[in-house]
DRENLO-215119 format. One record per atom (N, C-alpha, C, O): x, y, z. Coordinates in steps of 0.2 Angstrom, whole numbers, padded with zeros to 4 digits, always signed. Example, Ala and Ser with C-alpha at 12.3 -4.5 7.8 and 13.67 -1.06 7.14 Angstrom:
BEGIN
+0066-0028+0039+0062-0022+0039+0066-0016+0039+0071-0017+0042+0064-0011+0035+0068-0005+0036+0064+0000+0039+0067+0006+0040
***
This chain:
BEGIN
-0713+0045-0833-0711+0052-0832-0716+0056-0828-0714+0059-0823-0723+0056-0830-0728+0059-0827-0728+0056-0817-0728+0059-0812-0728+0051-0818-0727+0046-0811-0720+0047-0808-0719+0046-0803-0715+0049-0811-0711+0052-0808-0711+0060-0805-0710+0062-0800-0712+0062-0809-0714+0071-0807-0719+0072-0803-0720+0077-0800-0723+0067-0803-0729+0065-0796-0726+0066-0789-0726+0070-0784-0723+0060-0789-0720+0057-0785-0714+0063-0779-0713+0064-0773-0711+0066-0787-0705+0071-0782-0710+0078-0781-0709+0081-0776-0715+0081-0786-0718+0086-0782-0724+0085-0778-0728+0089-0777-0724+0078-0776-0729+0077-0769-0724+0078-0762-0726+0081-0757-0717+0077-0763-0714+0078-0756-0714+0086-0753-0713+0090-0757-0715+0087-0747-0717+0091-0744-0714+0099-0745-0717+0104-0743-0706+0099-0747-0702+0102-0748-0702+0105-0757-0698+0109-0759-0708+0102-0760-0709+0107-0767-0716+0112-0764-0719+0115-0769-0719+0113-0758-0725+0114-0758-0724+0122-0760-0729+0124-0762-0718+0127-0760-0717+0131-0762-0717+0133-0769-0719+0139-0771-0713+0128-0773-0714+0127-0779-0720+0125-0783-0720+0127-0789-0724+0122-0780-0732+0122-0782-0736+0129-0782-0739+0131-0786-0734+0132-0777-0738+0138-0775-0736+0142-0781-0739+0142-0786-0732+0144-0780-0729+0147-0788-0732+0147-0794-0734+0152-0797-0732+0138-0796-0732+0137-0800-0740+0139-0803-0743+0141-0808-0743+0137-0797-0752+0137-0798-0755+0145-0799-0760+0147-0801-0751+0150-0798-0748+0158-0797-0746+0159-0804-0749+0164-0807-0741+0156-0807-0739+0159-0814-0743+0156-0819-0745+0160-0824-0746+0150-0818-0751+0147-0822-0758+0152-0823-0761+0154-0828-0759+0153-0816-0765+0161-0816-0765+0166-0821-0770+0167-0824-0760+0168-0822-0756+0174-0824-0755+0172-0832-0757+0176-0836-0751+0165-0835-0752+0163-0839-0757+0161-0845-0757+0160-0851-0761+0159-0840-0767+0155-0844-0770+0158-0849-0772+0155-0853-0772+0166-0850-0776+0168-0854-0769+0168-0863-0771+0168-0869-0764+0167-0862-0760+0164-0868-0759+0159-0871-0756+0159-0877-0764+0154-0867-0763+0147-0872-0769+0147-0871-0772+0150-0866-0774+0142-0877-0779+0139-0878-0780+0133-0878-0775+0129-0879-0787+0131-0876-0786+0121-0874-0783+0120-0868-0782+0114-0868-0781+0123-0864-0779+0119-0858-0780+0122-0853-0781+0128-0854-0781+0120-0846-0785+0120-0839-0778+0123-0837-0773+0121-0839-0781+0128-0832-0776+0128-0825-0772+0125-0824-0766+0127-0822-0775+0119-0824-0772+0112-0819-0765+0111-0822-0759+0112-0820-0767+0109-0828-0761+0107-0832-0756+0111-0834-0750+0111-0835-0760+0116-0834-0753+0121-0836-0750+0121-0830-0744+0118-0830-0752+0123-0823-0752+0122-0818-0745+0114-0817-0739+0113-0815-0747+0111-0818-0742+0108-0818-0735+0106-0824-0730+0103-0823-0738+0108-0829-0731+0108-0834-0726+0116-0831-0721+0118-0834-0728+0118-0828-0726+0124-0825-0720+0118-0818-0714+0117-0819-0724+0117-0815-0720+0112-0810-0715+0110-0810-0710+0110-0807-0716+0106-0819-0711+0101-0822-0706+0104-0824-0700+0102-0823-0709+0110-0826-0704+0112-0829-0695+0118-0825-0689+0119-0827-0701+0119-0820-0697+0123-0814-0693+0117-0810-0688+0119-0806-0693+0110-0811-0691+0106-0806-0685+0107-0810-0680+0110-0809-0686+0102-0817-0680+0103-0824-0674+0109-0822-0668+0108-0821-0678+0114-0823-0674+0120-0821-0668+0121-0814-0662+0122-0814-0671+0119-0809-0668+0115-0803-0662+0110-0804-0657+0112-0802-0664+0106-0806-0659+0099-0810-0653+0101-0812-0647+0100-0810-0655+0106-0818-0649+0109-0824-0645+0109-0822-0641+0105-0824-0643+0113-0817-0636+0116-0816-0632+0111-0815-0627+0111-0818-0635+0105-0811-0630+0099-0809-0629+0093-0812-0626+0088-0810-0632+0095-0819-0631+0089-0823-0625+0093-0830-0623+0098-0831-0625+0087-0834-0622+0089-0842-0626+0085-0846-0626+0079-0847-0630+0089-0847-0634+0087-0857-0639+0089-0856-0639+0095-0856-0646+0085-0855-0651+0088-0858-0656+0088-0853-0655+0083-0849-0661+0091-0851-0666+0089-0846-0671+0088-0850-0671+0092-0855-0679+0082-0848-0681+0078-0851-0688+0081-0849-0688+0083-0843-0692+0082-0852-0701+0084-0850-0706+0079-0853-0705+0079-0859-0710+0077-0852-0716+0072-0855-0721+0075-0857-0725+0077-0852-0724+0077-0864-0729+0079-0865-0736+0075-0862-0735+0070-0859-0743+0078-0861-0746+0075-0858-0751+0068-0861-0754+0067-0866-0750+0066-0857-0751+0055-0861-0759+0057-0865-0760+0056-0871-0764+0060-0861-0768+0063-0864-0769+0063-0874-0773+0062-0878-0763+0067-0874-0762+0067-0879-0759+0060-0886-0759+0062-0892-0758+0057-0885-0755+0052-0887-0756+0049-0894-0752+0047-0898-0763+0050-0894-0765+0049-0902-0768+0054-0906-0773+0053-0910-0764+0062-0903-0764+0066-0908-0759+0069-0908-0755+0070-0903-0759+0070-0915-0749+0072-0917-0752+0080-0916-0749+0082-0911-0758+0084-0919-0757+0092-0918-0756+0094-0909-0751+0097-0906-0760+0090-0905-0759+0092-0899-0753+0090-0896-0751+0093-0891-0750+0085-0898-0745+0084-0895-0739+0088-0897-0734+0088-0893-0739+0091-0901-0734+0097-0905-0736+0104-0901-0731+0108-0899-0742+0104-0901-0743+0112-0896-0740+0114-0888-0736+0119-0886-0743+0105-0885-0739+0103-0879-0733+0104-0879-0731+0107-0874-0728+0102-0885-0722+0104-0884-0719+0108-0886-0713+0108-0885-0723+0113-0890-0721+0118-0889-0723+0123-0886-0722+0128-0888-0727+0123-0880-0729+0127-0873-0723+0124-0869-0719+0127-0866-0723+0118-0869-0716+0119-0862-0710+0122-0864-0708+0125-0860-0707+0122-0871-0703+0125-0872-0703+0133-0872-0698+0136-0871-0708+0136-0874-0711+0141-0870-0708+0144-0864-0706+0150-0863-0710+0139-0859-0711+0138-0853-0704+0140-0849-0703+0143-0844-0700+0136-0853-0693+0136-0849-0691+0143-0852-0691+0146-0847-0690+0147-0857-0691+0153-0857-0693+0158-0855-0691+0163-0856-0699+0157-0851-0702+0161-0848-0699+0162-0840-0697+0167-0838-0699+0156-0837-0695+0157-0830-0688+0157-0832-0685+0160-0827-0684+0155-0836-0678+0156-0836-0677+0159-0844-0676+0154-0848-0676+0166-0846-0675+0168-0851-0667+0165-0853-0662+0166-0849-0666+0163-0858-0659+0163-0863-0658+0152-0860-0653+0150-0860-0662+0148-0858-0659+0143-0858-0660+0141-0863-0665+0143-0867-0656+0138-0865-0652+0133-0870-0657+0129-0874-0659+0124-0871-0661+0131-0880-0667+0125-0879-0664+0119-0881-0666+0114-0877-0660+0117-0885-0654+0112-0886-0654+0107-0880-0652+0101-0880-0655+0111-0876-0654+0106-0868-0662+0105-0864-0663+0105-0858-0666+0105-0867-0674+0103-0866-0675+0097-0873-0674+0098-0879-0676+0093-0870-0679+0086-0874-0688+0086-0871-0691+0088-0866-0689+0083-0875-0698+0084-0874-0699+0075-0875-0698+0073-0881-0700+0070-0870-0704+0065-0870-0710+0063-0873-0715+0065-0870-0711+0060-0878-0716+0059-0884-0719+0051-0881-0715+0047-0879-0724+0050-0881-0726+0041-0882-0724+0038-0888-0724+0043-0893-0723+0035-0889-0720+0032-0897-0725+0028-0898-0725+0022-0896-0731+0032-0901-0738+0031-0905-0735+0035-0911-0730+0039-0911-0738+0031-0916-0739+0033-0922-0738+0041-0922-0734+0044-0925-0743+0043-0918-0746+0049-0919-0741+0053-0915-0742+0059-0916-0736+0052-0912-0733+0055-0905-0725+0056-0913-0722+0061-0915-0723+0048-0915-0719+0051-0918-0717+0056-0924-0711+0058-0925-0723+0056-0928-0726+0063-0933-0726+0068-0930-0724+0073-0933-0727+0069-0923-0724+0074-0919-0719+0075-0919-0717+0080-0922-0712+0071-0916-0706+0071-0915-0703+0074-0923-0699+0078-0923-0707+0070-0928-0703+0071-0935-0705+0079-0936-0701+0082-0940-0708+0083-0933-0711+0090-0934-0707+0094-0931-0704+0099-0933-0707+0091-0924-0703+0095-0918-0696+0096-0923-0694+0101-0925-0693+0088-0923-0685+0090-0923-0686+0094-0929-0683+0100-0928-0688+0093-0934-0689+0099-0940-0686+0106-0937-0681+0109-0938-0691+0107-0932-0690+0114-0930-0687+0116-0926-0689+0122-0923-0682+0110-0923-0675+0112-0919-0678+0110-0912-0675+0111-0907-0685+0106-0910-0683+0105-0902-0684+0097-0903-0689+0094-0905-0678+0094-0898-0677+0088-0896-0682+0083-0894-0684+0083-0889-0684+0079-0896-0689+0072-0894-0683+0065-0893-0678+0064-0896-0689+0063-0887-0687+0057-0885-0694+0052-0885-0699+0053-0882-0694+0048-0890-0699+0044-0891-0699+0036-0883-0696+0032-0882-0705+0039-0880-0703+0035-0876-0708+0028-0873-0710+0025-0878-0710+0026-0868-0714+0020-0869-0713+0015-0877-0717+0013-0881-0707+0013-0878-0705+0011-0883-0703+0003-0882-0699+0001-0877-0707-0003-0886-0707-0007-0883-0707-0013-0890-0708-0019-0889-0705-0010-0896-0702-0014-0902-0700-0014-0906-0699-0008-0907-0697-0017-0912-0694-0014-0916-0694-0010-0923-0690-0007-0926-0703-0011-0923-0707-0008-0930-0705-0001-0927-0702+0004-0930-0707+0000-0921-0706+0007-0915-0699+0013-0914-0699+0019-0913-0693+0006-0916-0688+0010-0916-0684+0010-0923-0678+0012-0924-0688+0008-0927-0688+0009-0932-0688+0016-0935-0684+0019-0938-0696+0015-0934-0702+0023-0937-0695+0029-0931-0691+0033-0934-0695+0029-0925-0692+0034-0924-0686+0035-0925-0685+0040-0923-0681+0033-0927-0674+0033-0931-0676+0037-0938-0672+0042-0940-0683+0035-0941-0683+0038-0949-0686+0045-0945-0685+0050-0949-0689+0046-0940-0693+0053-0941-0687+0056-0937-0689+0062-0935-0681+0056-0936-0677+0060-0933-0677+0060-0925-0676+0066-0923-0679+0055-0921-0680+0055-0912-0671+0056-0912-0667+0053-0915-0669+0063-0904-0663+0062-0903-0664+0054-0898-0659+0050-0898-0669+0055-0896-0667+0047-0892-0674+0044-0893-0680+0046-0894-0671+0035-0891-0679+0032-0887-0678+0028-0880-0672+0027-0879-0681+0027-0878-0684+0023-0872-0688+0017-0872-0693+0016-0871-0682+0013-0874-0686+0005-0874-0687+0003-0867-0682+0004-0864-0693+0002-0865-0695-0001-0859-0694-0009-0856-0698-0013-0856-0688-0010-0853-0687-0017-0850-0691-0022-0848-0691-0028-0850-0694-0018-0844-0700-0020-0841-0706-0016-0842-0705-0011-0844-0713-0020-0842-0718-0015-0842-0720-0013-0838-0719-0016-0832-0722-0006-0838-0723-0001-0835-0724-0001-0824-0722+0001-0819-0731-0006-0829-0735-0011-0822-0730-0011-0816-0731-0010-0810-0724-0013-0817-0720-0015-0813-0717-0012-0806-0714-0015-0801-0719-0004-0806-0719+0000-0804-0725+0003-0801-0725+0008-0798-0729+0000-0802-0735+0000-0798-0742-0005-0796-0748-0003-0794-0738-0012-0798-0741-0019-0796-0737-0022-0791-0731-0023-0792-0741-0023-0786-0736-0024-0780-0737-0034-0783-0742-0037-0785-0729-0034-0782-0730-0043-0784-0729-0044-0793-0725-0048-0796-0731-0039-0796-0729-0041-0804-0722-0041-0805-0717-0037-0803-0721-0047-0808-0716-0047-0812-0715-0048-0821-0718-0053-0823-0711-0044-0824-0714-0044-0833-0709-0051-0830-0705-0051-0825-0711-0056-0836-0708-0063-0838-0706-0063-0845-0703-0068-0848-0708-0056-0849-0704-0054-0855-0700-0048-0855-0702-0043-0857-0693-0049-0853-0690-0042-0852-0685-0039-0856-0680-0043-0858-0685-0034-0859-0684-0034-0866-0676-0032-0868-0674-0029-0873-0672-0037-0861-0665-0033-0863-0663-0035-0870-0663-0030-0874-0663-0040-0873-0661-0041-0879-0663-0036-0885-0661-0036-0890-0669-0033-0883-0670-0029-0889-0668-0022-0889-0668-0019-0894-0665-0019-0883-0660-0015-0883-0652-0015-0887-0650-0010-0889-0649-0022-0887-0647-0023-0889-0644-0023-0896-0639-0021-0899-0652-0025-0900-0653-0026-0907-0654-0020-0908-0654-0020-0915-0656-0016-0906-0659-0009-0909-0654-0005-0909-0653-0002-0914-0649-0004-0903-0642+0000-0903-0637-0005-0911-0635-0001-0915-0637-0011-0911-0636-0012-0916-0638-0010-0923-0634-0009-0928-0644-0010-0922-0645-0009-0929-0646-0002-0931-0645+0000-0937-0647+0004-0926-0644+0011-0927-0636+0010-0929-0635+0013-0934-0633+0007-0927-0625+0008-0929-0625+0006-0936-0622+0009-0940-0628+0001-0938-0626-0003-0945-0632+0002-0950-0632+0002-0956-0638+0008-0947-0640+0012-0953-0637+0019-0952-0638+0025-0955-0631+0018-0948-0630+0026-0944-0633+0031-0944-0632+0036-0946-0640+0028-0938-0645+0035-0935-0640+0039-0927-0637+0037-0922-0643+0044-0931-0643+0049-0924-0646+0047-0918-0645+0050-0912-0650+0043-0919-0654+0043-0913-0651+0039-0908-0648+0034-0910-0651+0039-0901-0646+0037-0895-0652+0032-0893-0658+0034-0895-0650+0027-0890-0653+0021-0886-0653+0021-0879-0649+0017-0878-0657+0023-0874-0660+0028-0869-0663+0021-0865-0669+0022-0865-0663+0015-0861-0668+0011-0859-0670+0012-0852-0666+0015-0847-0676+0011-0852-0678+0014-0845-0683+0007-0844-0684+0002-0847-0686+0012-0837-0690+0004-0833-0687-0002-0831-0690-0007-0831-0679-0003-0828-0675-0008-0825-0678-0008-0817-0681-0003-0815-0677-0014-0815-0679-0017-0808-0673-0018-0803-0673-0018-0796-0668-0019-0807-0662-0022-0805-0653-0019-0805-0651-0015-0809-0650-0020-0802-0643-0019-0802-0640-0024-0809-0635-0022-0812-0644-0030-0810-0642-0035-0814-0643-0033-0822-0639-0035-0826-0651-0030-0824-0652-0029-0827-0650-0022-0831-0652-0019-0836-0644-0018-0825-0641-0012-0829-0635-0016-0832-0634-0017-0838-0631-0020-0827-0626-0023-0829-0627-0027-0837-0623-0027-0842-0634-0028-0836-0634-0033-0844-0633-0029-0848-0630-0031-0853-0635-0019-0848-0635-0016-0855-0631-0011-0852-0633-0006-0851-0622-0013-0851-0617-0009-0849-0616-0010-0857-0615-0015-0860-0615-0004-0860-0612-0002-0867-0618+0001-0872-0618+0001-0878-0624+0003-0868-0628+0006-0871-0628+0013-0872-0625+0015-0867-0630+0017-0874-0631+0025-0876-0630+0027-0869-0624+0029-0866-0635+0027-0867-0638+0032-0862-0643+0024-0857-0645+0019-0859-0644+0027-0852-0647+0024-0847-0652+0026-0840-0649+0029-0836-0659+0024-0841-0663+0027-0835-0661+0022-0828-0663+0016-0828-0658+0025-0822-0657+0023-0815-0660+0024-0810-0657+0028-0807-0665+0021-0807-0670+0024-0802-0666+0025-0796-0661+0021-0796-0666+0029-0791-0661+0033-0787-0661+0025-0782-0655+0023-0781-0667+0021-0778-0662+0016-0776-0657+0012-0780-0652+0011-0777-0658+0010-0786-0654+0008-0788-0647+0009-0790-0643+0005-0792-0645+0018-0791-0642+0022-0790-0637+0020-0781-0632+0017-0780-0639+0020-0777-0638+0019-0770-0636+0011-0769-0631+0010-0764-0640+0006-0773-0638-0001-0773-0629+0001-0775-0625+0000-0770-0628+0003-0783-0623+0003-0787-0618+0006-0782-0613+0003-0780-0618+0012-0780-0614+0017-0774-0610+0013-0768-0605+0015-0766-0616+0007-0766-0614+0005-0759-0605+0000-0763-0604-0003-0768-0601+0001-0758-0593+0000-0758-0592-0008-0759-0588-0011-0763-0598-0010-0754-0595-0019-0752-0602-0022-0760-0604-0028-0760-0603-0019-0763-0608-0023-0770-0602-0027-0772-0596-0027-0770-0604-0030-0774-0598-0035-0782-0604-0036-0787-0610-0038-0786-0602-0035-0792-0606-0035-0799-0603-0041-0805-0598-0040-0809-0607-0046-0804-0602-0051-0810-0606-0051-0815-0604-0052-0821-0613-0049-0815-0616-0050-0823-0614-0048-0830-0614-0042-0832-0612-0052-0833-0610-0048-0840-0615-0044-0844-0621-0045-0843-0612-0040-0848-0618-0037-0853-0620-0041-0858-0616-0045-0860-0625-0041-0860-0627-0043-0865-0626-0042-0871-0626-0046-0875-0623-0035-0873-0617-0034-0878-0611-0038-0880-0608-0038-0885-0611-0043-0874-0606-0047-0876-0609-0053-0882-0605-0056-0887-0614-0053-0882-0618-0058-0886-0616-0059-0893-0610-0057-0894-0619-0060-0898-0620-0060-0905-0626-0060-0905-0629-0066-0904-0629-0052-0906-0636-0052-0908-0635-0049-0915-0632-0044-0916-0639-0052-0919-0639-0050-0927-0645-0046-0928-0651-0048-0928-0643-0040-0930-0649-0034-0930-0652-0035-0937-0648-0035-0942-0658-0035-0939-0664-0035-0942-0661-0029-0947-0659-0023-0945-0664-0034-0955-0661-0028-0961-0664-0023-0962-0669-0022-0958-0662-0018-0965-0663-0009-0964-0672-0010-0967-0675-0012-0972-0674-0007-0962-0681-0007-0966-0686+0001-0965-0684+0005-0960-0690+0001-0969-0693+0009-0966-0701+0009-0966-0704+0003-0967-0703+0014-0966-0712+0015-0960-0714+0022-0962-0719+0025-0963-0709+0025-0963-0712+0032-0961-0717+0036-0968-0721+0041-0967-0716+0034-0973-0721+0034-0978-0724+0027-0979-0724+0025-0984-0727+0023-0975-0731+0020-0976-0735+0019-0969-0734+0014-0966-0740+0021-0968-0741+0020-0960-0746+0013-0960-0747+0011-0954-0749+0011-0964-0753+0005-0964-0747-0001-0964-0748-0006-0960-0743-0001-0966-0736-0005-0965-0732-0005-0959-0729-0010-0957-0734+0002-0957-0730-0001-0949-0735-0003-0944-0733-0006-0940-0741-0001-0944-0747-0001-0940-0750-0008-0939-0752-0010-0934-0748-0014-0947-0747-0019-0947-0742-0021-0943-0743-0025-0938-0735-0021-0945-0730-0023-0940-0730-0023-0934-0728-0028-0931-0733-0016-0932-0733-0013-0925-0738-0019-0920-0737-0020-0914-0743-0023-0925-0748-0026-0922-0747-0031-0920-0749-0034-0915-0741-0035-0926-0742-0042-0925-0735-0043-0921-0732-0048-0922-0733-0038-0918-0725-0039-0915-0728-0041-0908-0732-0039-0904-0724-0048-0909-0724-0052-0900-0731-0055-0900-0733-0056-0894-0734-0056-0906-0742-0058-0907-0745-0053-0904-0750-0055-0902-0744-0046-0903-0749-0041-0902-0745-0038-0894-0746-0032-0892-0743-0042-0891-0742-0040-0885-0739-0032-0886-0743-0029-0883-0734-0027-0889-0729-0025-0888-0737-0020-0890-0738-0016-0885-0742-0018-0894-0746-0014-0894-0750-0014-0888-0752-0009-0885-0752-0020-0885-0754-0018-0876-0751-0015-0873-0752-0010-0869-0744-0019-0873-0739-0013-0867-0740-0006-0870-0741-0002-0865-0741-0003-0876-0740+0005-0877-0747+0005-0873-0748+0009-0868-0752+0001-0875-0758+0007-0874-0759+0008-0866-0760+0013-0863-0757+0000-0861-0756+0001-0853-0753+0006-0850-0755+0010-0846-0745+0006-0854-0741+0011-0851-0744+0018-0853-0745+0022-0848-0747+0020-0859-0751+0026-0860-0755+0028-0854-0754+0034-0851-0761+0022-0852-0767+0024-0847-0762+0025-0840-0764+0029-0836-0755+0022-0839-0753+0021-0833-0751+0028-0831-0751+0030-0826-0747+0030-0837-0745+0039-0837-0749+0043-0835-0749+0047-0831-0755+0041-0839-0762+0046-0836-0765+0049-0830-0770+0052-0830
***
């Protein structure tokens, strides 16, 4: 999310919207504690682009707490309650119902989430790469997660290809939400392919990079991949974490023989 909000407030046509943004950050800063210029300065950005977005969409616009924060639940709670803040302040009376706050789903991010939803504002646990993972955030109340197809890498190693790609675990996880009936919506992001949305056609929700968006659009496509829904994936029995944090920290470790906590910690430093 941070590498995408990079990416669209570097094009040359937000330079207006920077300005601004580094202008009300000036003005704002003596109100918050702990944080630089910079970054208000840019959760300001983030939060004005959101703002932009709203009108043309239906449901929720998405903001990433700062990765920085990731293995602390107090500051990542502050974080998201400063951008919520934030959209009030440039747009009085928006809907907070319609601001979702992107959380990393660390331990520590989702004691956050469980705190936030407490108090009425929306988390999406995201960089989510297992099942101990979508577990813990179903018990702490996430309106959504973000399991990751692909690792992150994939998007900024020229030549990587993940050779573990986790549609199947999208899958079992929307599964097994339905058989504990959580609230929480099944959200995958990081797809490479036209192929790999087709595999998770019957999921919640879905992240689609604008080429791939433009693949799907063009007239003469033909799409034969089935979903993976079609499968028999048998979803793992109801299990819980959220009072026990050395139990899931164990889980969380020995999942995929450890692989599923490197992907958190890379994807972490890659947001950074």
């Amino acid at each position: 999310m941070k590498a995408i909000a990079f990416g669209e407030l570097s094009k040359p046509e937000h330079i207006g919207l920077i300005r601004n943004s580094i202008s009300d950050a000036s003005k704002l800063l003596p109100r918050f504690s702990g944080i630089t210029l910079e970054e208000l300065a840019v959760e300001i950005a983030m939060v004005r682009l959101a703002l932009r977005i709203a009108p043309h969409i239906a449901g929720r616009v998405h903001i990433q707490t700062n990765p920085y924060y990731s293995y602390s639940t107090e500051k990542t709670i502050v974080n998201a309650l400063r951008i919520v803040q934030l959209f009030q302040h440039l747009q009085p009376g928006f809907e907070q119902d319609r601001i979702c706050i992107k959380i990393p789903s660390t331990w520590e991010g989702m004691m956050a989430c469980r705190a936030l939803e407490t108090a009425g504002v929306r988390t999406l646990a995201t960089t989510l790469f297992s099942m101990p993972q979508a577990v813990l955030a179903a018990e702490v109340g996430c309106t959504y997660i973000a399991p990751y197809v692909n690792q992150l890498k994939v998007h900024f190693e020229p030549g990587f290809t993940d050779q573990n790609k986790l549609l199947f675990l999208c899958i079992e996880i929307t599964r097994y939400y339905l058989e504990i009936n959580a609230k929480t919506k099944v959200l995958p992001a990081s797809l490479t392919s036209t192929d790999e949305i087709f595999c998770l056609a019957g999921v919640d929700h879905i992240t689609i990079l604008p080429h791939l968006l433009k693949e799907l659009h063009q007239p003469s496509s033909a799409f034969d991949q089935q979903s993976y829904f079609a499968h028999d994936v048998e979803p793992p029995a109801e299990h819980s974490f959220v009072n026990d944090e050395s139990a899931y920290r164990i889980a969380f470790t020995r999942d995929l023989h450890g692989a599923s906590e490197e992907k958190l910690t890379q994807a972490s430093w890659d947001e950074v």
